[in-house]
C-alpha positions as CSV (number, residue, x, y, z in Angstrom):
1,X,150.5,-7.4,-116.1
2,X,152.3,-8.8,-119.1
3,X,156.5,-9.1,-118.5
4,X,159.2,-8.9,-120.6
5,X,159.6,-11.8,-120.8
6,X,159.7,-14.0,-124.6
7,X,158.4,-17.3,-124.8
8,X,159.6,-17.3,-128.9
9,X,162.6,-19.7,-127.8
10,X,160.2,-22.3,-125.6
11,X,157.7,-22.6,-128.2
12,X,161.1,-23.5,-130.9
13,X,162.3,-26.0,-128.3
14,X,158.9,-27.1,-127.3
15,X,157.9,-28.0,-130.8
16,X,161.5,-30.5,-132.1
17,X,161.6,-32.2,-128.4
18,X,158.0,-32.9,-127.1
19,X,157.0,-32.8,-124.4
20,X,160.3,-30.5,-123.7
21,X,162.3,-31.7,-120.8
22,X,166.0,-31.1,-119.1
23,X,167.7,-30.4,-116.4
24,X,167.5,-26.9,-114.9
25,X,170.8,-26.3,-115.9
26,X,170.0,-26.9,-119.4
27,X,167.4,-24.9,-119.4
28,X,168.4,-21.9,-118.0
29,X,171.6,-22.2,-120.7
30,X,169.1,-23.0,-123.2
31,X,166.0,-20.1,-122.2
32,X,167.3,-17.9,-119.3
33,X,167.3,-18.0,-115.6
34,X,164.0,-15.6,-115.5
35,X,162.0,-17.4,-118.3
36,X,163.0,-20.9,-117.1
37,X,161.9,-19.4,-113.1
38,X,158.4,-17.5,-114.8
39,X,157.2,-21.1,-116.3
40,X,158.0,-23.1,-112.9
41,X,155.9,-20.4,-111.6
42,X,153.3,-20.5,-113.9
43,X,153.6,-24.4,-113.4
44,X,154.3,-24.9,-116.9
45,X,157.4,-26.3,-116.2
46,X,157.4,-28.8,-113.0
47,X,159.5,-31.8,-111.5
48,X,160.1,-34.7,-113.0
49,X,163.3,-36.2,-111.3
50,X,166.9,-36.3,-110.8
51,X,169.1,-36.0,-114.0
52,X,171.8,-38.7,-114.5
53,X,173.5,-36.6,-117.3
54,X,174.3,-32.7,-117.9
55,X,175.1,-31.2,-121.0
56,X,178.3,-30.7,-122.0
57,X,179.5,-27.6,-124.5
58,X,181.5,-30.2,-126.8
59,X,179.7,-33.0,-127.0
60,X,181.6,-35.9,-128.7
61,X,182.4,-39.6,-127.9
62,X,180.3,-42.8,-126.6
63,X,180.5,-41.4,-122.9
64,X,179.2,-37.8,-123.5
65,X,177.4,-36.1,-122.3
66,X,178.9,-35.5,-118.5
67,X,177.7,-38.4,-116.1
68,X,176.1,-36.7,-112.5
69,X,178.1,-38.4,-110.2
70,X,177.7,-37.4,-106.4
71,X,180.7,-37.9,-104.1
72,X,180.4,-39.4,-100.6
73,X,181.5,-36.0,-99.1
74,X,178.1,-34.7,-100.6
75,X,179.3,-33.1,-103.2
76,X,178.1,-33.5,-107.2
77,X,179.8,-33.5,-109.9
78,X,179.2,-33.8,-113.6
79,X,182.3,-35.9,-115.0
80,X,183.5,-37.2,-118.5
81,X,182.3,-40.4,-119.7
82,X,184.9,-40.9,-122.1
83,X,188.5,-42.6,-121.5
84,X,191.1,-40.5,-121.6
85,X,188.2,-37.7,-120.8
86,X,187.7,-34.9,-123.0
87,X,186.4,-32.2,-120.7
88,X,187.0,-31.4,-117.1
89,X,184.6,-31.7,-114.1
90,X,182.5,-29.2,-113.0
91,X,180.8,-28.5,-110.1
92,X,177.2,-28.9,-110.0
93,X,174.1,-28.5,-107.1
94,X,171.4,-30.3,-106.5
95,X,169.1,-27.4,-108.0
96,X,171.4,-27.8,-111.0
97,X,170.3,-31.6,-111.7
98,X,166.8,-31.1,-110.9
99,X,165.4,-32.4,-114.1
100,X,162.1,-29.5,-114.9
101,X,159.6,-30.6,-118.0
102,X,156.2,-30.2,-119.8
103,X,153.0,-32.1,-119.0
104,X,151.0,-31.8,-121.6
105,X,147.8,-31.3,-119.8
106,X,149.6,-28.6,-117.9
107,X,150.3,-27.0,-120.5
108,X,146.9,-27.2,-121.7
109,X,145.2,-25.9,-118.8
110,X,148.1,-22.6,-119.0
111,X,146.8,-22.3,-122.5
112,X,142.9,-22.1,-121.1
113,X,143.8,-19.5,-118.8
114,X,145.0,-17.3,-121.7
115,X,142.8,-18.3,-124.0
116,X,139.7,-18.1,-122.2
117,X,138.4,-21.7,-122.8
118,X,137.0,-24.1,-120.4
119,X,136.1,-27.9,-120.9
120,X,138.0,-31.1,-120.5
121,X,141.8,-31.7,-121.5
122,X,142.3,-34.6,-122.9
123,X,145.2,-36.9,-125.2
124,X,143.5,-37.8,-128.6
125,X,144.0,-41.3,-128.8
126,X,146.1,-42.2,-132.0
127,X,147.4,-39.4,-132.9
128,X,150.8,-38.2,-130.9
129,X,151.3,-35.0,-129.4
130,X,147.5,-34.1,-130.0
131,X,145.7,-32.6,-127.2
132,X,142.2,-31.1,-126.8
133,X,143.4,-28.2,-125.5
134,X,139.5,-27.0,-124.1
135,X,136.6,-25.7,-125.8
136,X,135.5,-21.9,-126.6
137,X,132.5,-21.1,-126.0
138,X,131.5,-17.5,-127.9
139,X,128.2,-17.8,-127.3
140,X,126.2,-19.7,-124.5
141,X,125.0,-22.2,-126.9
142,X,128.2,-22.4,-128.9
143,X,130.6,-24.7,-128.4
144,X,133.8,-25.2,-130.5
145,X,136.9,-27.3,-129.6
146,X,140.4,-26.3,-129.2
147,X,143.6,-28.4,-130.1
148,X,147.2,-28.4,-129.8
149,X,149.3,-30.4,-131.8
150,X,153.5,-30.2,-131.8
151,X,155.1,-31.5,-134.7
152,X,158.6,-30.9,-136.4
153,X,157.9,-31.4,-140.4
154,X,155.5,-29.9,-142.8
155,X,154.4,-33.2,-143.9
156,X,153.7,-34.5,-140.3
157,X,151.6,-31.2,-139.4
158,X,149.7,-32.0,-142.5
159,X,148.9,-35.2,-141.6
160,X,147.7,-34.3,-138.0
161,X,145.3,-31.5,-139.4
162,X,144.0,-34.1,-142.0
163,X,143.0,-36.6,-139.0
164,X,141.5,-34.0,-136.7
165,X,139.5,-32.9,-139.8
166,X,138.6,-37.0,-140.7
167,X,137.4,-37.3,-136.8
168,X,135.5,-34.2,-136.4
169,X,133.0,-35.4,-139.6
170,X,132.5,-31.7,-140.8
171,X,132.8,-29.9,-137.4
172,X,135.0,-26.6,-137.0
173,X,137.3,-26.4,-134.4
174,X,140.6,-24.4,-133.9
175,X,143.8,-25.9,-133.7
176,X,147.4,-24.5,-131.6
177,X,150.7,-24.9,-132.4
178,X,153.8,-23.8,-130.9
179,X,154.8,-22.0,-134.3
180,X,154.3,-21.6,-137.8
181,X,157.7,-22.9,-139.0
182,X,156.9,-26.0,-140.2
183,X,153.1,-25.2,-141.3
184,X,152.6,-23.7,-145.4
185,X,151.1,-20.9,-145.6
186,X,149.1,-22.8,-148.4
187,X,147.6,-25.3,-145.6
188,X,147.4,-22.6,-143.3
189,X,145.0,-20.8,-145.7
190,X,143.2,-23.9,-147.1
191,X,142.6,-24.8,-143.5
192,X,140.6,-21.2,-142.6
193,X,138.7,-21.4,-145.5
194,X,136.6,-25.0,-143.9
195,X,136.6,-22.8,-140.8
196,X,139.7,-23.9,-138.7
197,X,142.0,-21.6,-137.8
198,X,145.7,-22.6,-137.5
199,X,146.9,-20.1,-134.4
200,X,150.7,-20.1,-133.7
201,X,151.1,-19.5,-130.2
202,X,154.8,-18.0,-131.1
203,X,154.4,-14.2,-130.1
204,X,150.8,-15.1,-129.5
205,X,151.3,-16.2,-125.5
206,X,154.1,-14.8,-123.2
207,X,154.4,-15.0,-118.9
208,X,152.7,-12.1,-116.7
209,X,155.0,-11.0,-113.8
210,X,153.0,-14.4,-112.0
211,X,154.3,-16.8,-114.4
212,X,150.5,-17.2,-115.6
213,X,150.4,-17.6,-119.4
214,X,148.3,-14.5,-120.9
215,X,147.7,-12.9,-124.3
216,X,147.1,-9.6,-125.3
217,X,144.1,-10.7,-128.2
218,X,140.9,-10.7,-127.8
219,X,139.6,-14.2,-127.7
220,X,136.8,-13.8,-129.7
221,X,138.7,-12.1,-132.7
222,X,141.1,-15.1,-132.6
223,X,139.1,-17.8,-132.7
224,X,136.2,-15.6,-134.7
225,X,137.8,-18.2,-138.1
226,X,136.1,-21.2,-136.5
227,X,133.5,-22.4,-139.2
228,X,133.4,-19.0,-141.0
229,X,133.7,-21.0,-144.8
230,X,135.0,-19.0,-147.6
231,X,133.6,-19.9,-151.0
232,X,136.0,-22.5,-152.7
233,X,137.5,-23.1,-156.1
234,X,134.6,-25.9,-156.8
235,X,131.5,-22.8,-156.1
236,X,133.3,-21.3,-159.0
237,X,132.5,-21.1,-162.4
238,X,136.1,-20.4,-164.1
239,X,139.5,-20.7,-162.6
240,X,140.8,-18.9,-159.9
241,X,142.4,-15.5,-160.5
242,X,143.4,-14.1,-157.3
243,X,142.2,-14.9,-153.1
244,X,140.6,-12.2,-151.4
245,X,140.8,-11.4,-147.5
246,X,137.9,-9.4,-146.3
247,X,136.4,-8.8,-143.1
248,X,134.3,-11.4,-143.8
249,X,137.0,-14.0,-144.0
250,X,138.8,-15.5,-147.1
251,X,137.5,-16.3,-151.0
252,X,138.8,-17.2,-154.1
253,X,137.5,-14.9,-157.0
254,X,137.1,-15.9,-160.5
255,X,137.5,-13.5,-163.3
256,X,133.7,-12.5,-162.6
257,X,134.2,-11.9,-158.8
258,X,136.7,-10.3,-159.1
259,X,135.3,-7.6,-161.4
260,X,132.7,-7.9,-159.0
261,X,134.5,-6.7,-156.0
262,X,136.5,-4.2,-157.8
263,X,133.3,-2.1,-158.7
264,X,132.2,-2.3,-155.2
265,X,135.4,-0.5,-153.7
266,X,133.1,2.4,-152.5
267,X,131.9,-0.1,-150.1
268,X,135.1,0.4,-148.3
269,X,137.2,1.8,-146.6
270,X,140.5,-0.1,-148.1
271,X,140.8,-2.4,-151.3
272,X,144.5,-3.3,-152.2
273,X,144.3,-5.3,-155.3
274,X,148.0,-6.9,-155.9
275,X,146.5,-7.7,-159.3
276,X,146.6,-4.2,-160.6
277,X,149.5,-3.1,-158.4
278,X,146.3,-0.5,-156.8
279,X,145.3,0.3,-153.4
280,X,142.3,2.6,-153.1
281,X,141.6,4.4,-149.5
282,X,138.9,5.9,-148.4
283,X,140.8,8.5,-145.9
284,X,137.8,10.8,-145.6
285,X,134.3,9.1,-144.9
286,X,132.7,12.0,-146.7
287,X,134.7,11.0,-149.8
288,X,134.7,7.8,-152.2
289,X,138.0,5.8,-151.7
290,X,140.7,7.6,-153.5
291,X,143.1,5.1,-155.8
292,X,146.7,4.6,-155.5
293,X,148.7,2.9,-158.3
294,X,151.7,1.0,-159.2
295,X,152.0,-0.2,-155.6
296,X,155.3,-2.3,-155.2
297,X,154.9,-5.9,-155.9
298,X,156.8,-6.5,-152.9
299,X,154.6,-4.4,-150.5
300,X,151.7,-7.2,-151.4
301,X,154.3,-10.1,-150.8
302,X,155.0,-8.6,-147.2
303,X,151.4,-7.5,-146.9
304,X,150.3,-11.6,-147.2
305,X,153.0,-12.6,-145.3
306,X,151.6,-10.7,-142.2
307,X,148.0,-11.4,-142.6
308,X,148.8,-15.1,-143.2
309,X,150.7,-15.2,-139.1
310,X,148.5,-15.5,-136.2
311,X,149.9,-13.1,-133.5
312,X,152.8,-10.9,-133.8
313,X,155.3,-11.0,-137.3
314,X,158.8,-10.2,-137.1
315,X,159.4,-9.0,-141.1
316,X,163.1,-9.4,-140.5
317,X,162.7,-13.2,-140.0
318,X,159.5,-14.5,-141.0
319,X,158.9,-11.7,-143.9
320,X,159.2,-13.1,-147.8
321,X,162.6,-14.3,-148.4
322,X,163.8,-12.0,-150.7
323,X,162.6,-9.1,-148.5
324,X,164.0,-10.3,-145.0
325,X,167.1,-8.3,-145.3
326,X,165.4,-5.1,-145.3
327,X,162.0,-6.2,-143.8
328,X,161.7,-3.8,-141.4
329,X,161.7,-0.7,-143.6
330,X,159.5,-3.2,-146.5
331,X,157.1,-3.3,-143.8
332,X,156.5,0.0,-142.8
333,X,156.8,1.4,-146.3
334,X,154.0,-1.3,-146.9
335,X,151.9,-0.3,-144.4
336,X,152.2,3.1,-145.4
337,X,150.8,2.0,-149.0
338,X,148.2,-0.5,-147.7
339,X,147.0,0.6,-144.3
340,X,145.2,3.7,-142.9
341,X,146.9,5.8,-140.2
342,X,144.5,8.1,-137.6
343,X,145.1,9.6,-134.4
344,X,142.8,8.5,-131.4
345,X,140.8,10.9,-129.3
346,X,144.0,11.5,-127.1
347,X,146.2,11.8,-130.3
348,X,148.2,9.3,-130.5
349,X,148.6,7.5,-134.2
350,X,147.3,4.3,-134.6
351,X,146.4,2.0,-137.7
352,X,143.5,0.9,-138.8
353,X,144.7,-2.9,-139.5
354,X,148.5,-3.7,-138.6
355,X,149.2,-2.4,-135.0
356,X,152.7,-2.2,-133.7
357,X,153.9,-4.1,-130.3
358,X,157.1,-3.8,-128.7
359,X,158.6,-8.0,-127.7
360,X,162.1,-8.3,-126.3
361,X,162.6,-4.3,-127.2
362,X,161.9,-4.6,-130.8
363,X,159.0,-3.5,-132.8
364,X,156.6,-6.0,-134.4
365,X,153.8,-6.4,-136.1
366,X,150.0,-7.6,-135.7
367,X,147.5,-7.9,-138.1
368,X,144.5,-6.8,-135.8
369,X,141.9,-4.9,-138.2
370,X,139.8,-2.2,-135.9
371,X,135.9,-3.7,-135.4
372,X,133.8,-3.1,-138.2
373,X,136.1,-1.6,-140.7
374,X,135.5,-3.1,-143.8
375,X,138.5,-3.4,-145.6
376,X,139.5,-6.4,-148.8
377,X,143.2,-7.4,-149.6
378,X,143.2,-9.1,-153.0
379,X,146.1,-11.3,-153.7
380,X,147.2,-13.3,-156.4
381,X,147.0,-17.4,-155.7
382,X,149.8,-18.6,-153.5
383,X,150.6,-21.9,-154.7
């Protein structure tokens, strides 16, 4: 049974100081007595040593932070390095100074656990803080390796994905990250359409009551990018006019298939073209889809800003910039316009592509289409 528990602030400090590592002190300061407890649990966080220093709340000087000093009495005590000292001692225990940190391969083998994939863990020689995570196997005879990379700049994520795709020599894998701050969504959707999904782990992953990582997606419909191709600008004949995201995965469309597409909306039960500003639904399978126009332009912006994040999307922070201050109500109003509400068979509303998810007593958001509804988002090109 999943906790309460949010991982959102490991992953952040996971990702700028890899492999993470501080004294318990720190880390409960820095994630929360019950997280930092739920991961030495899970054994995601273990014992490395003894800490030498503590943190201090002003840091400043050439003898910060405090020094662990323990007194012949048997006491410890974390003291200013700096002469005259700028803060006062405090009074520490050895549970306090018990330095707790990552091992990769740990971490690793949590993610297998959640992730449902077995295989060898390994450290990809010449390339820092890369990881083969396991391998997923959807089939018996179908084998597709997993990776996790941490990295703190755009340009160095790039990089990474560029020499796992060099290595591989056409092979599609998947690849983990602790979040999608520092990724494009330009690379992330260049990336899906060679068949390698980017996955953020970042309201992906969170602790059961056990500590043990879990995840509440289905494996095979988060790792169902790997080597599912979309066409690319170069199988085109004219320039791209807009990207489309079907059930079938991702395509740029020419002026030809995108005319194409649109006289094929009665093969669906959705099409929202941001092109035309029209959304037509298909509400009642007896009837042909039924249009809707002059959609907000902003509806679409928050609309590919969803799709485009692997696991759950916070509007309010990672929604388009111009929309964050309101992107709660954007959202819904959104998915209101570019979504299908029903009620199940015990009546309760659901949605036929963005579901809703409650994390640290907040509602987000998870695009999560229902099986075989055929649906097609049509968005302009992202540059």
């Amino acid at each position: 049974m999943a906790s309460d528990l949010d991982l959102s602030r490991f992953w952040e400090l996971l990702e700028t100081n890899f492999p993470l590592a501080g004294a318990r002190r720190d880390l409960r300061d820095s994630l929360g007595c019950d997280l930092v407890t739920a991961l030495e649990t899970g054994e995601v966080l273990s014992y490395v040593r003894a800490a030498e220093r503590i943190s201090c709340p002003r840091p400043g000087g050439a003898g910060c932070p405090r020094h662990v000093v323990e007194l012949s009495d048997g006491r410890i005590l974390g003291v200013c390095g700096n002469d005259p000292p700028e803060c006062e001692d405090i009074e520490l225990t050895q549970r306090d100074i018990e330095v707790l940190g990552v091992q990769p391969e740990r971490l690793c083998r949590a993610l297998r656990h959640a992730l449902c994939m077995g295989g060898k863990i390994e450290a990809i020689a010449g390339l820092r803080n890369t990881y083969r995570a396991g391998t997923f196997k959807p089939r018996p005879t179908v084998r597709n390796s997993v990776y996790f990379v941490a990295r703190c700049a755009e340009r160095e994520y790039s990089e990474a994905f560029d020499a796992l795709r060099s290595r591989q020599e056409g092979n599609s894998f998947a690849i983990l990250v602790p979040t999608d701050r520092f990724v494009s969504v330009d690379t992330i959707r260049q990336m899906a359409t060679l068949g390698i999904p980017i996955i953020a782990l970042r309201g992906l992953i969170s602790p059961d009551t056990n500590g043990q990582l879990i995840t509440s997606e289905d494996a095979l419909q988060l790792f169902e990018g790997i080597g599912r191709r979309a066409a690319t600008t170069a199988g085109l004949s004219a320039p791209v006019v807009a990207q489309a995201l079907t059930h079938e995965g991702w395509r740029d469309l020419d002026e030809t298939s995108y005319r194409g597409l649109i006289e094929k909306v009665n093969e669906y039960s959705i099409v929202a073209d941001e092109m035309s500003g029209v959304v037509w639904k298909c509400v009642n399978r007896r009837k042909s889809p039924e249009p809707i126009e002059d959609v907000q332009p902003g509806y679409f912006r928050m609309i590919h800003a969803t799709v485009m994040k692997k696991g759950y999307f916070d509007p309010a922070v990672e929604g388009p910039m111009e929309e964050q201050e309101s992107g709660k109500q954007i959202f819904q109003r959104a998915r209101k316009a570019i979504d299908i509400k029903y009620k199940d068979r015990h009546g309760t509303t659901k949605w036929r592509l963005f579901k809703t998810a409650k994390v640290d007593n907040h509602a987000v958001y998870h695009f999560q289409p229902d099986p075989n509804f055929k649906f097609a988002l049509i968005f302009l090109p992202r540059s």
